[in-house]
C-alpha positions as CSV (number, residue, x, y, z in Angstrom):
1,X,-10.7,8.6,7.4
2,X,-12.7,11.8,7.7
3,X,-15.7,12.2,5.4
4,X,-13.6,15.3,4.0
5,X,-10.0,13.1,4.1
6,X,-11.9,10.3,2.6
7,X,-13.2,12.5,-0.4
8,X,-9.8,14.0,-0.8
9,X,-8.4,10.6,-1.7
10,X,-11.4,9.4,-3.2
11,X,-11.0,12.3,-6.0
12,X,-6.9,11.9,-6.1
13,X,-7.5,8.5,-7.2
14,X,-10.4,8.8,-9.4
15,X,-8.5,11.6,-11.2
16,X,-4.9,9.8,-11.4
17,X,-5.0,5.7,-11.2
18,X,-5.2,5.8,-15.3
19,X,-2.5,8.0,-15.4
20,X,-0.6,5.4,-12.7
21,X,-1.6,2.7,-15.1
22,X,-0.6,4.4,-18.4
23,X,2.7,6.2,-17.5
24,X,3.8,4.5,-14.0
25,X,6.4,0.8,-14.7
26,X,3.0,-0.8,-13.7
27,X,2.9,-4.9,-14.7
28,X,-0.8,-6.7,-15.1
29,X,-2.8,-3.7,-13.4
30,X,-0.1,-3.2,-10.5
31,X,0.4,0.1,-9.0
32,X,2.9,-0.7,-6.8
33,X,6.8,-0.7,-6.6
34,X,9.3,-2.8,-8.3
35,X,11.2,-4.5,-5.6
36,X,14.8,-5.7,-6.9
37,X,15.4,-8.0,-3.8
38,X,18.1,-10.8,-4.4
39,X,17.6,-13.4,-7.2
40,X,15.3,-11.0,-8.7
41,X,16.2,-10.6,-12.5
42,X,13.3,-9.0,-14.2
43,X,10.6,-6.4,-13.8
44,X,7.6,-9.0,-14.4
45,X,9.4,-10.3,-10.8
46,X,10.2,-7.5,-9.0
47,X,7.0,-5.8,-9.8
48,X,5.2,-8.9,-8.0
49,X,8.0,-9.4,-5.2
50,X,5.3,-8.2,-2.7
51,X,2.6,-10.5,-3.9
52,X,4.6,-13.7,-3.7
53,X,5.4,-12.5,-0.1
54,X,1.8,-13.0,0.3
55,X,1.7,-16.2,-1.3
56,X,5.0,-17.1,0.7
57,X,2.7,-16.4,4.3
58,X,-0.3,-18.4,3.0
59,X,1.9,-21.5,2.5
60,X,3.6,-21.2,5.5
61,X,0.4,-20.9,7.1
62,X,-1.1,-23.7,5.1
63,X,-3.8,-21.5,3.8
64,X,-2.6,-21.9,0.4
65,X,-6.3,-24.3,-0.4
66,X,-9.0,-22.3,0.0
67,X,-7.7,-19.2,2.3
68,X,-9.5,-16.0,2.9
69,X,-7.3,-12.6,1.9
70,X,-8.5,-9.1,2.3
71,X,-6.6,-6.0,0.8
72,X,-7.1,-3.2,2.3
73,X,-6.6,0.0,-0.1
74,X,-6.8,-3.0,-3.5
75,X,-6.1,-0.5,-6.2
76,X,-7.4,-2.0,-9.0
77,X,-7.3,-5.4,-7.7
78,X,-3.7,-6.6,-9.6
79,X,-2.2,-8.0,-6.2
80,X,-5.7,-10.3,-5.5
81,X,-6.0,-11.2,-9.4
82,X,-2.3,-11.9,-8.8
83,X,-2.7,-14.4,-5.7
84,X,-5.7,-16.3,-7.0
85,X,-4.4,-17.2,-10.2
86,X,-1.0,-18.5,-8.0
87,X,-3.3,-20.3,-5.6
88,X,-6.6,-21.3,-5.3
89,X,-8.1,-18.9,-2.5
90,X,-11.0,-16.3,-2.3
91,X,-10.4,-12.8,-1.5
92,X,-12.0,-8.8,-1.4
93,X,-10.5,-6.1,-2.3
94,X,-12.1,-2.9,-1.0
95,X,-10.9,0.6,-2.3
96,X,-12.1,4.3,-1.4
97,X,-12.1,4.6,-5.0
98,X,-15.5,4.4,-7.1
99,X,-13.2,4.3,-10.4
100,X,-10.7,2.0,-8.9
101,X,-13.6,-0.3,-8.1
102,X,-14.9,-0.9,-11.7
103,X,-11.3,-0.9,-13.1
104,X,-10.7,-3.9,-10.7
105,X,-14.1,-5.4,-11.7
106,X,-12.8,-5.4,-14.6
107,X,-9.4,-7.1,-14.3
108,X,-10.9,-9.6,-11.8
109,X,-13.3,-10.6,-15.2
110,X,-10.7,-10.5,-17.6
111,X,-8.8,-12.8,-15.3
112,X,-12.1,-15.0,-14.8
113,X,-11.8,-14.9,-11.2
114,X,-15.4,-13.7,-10.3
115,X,-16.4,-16.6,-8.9
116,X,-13.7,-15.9,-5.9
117,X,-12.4,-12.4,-6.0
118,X,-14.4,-9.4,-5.6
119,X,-13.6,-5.5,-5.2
120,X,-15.9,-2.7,-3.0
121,X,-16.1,0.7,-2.2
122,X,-15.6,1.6,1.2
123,X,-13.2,2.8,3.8
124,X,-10.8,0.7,6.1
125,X,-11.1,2.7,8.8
126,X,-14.9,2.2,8.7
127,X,-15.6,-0.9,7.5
128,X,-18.8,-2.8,7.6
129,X,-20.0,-5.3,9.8
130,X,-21.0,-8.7,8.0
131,X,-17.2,-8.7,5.8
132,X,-16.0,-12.3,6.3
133,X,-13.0,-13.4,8.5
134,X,-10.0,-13.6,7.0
135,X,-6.6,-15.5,7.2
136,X,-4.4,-12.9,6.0
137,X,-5.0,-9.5,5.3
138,X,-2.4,-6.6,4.0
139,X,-2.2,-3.1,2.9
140,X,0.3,-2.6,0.1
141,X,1.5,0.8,0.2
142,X,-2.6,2.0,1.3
143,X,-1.8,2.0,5.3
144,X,0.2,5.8,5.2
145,X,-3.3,7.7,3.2
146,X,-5.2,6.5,6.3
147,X,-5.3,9.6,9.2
148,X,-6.5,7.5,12.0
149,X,-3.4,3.9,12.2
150,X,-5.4,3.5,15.4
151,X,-8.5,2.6,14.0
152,X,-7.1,0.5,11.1
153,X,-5.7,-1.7,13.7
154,X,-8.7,-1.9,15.4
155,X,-10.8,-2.7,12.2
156,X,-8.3,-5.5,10.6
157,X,-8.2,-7.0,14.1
158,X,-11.7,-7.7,14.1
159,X,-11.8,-9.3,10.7
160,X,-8.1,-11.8,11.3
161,X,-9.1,-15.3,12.5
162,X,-7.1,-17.1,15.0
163,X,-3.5,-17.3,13.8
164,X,-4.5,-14.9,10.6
165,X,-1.8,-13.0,9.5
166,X,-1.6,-9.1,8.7
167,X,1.0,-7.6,6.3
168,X,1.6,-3.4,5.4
169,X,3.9,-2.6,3.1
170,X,4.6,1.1,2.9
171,X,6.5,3.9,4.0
172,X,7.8,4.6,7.3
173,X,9.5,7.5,9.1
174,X,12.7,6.7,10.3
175,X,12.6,8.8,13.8
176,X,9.7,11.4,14.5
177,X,12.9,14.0,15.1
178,X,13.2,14.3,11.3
179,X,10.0,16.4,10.8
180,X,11.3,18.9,13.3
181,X,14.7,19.9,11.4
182,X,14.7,22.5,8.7
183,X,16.1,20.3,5.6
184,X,13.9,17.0,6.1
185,X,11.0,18.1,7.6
186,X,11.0,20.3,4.2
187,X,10.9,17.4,2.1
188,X,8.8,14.7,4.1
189,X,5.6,17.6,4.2
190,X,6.2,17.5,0.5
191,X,6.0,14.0,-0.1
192,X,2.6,14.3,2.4
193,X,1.2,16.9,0.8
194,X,1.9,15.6,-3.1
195,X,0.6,12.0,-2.0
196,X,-2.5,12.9,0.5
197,X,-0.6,11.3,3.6
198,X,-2.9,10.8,6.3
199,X,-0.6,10.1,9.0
200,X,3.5,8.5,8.9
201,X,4.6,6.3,11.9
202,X,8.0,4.8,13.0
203,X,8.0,0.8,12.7
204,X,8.2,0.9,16.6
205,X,4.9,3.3,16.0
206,X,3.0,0.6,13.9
207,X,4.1,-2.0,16.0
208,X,2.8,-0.1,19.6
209,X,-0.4,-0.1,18.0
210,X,-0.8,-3.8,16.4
211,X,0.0,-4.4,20.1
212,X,-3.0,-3.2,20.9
213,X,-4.8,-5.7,19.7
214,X,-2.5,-8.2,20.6
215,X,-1.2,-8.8,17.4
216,X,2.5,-10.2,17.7
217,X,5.1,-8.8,14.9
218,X,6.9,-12.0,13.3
219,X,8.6,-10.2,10.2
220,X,10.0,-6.5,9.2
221,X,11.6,-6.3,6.1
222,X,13.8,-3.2,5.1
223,X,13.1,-3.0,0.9
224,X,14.5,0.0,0.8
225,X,17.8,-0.8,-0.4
226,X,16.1,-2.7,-3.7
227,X,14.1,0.1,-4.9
228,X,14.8,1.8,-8.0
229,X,15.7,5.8,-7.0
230,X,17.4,8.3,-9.2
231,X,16.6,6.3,-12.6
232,X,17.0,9.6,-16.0
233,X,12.8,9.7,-15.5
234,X,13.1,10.2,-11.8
235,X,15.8,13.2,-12.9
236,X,13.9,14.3,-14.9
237,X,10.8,15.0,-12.5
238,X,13.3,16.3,-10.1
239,X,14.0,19.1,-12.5
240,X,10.1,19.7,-13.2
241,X,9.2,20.0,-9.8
242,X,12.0,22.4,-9.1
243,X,10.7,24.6,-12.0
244,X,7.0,24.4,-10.7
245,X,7.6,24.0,-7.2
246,X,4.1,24.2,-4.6
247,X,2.2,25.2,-7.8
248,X,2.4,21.7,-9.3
249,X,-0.2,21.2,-6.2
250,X,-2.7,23.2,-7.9
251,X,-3.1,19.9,-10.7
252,X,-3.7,15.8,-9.3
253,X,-1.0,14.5,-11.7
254,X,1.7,17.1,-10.7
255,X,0.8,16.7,-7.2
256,X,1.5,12.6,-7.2
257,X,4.7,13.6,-8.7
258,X,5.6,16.4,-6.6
259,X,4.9,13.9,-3.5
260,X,6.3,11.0,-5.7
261,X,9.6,13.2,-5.8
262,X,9.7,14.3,-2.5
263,X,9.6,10.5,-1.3
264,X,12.6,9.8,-3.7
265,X,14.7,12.1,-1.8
266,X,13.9,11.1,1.5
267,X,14.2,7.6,1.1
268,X,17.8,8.4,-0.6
269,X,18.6,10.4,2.3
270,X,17.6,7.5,4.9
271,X,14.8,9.6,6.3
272,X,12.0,7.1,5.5
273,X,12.4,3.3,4.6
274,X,9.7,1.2,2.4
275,X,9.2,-1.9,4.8
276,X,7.5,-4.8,5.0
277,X,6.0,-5.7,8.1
278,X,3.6,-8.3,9.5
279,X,1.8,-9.5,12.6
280,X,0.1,-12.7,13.7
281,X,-2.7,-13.1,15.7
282,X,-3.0,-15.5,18.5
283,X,-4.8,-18.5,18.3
284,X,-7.9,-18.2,20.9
């Protein structure tokens, strides 16, 4: 990101992650969606769906004994605290967030995992030099607040072993048409301006770019269909952000859910799609 992007989102979620942990369906510190895929039957589960994808790609890999993970865009660290107390690996969680960083700190203690998880501040666009290698690296819902995709790629590239893995899950726009018509480009400049979105790719997009660094796709996983959209809270947003409209922009908890309503719509509408992709890298 931009020194002034970077800011941007450094203040949004200074301001708002206790407000994501206190009033969002969060589970153990997570931040991110509930996923109600197929044999899912609670909230603990689909709360952690992503997560056990992870662990899912470090078996298969047979990384599960002492892997290396990286998160790009941690949070507060639930999805790493997560994954090392489900296998025994070492990971690091970096965060443009300051605040984010001591509320992960402080799971990762609580959680006694010190000794092999750790959070930082920092960018993942700009990273720095001596960050170990890792085996598989992912960006949960983190990748779309970046401005520059191209330079992501670049950066995770450098820091994936041979046969690593990379995973993003996030939202992605369904054609590049839809911000050009009246009704949808409406609502997805909404959902970037409420949620700070640095830039929103097709899959196809994404994929051009991993290509780049010769990173192969091997999985892309649709999870739109098992979100939870139009739940009486979601309504009931819906109605506040009619009433306010642009001026709940003017306040960082309106704003999230100002962009957080705008994404409801458009993911109802089939104009973006939550997906999960990921990429292998060649062995040398």
């Amino acid at each position: 990101m931009s020194a002034p992007e970077s800011e941007k989102a450094r203040r949004f979620y200074n301001s708002n992650t206790s407000l994501f942990l206190n009033f969002g369906h969060s589970s153990g510190g997570s931040i991110h969606r509930a996923v109600w895929a197929e044999n899912i039957n609670n909230r603990e589960a689909a709360l952690h769906y992503v997560d056990e994808q992870l662990c899912r790609h470090l078996r298969t890999m047979g990384k599960e004994q002492n892997g290396q993970i990286i998160d790009l865009g941690c949070g507060v660290g639930a999805s790493l605290c997560y994954i090392a107390n489900n296998l025994p690996v070492t990971g690091l969680g970096i965060t443009i967030s300051d605040k984010q960083v001591q509320l992960a700190t402080s799971l990762i203690n609580q959680h006694n995992l010190q000794k092999r998880i750790a959070c930082i501040q920092g960018d993942y666009c700009d990273l720095p030099e001596d960050l170990p290698r890792a085996d598989l690296i992912f960006a949960i819902e983190s990748f779309v607040h970046g401005e520059n995709p191209a330079r992501f790629f670049e950066q995770a590239a450098k820091l994936m072993k041979p046969g690593a893995r990379l995973l993003i899950c996030d939202d992605f726009i369904n054609d590049t048409g839809l911000v050009n018509q009246a009704q949808s480009g409406s609502w997805i400049e909404r959902f970037k301006q409420g949620w700070l979105i640095g830039s929103l790719l097709t899959a196809d997009e994404t994929d051009e770019l991993a290509t780049q660094h010769e990173l192969r796709l091997i999985e892309d996983l649709d999870l739109s269909p098992w979100l939870e959209l139009g739940r009486p809270r979601d309504k009931l947003i819906a109605l506040l952000m009619k009433l306010l409209g642009k001026s709940a922009l003017n306040f960082q908890y309106l704003r999230m859910l100002y962009g957080g309503n705008a994404l409801q719509y458009c993911l109802q509408e089939g104009w973006l799609a939550y997906r999960l992709l990921v990429w292998e890298k060649p062995y040398e």
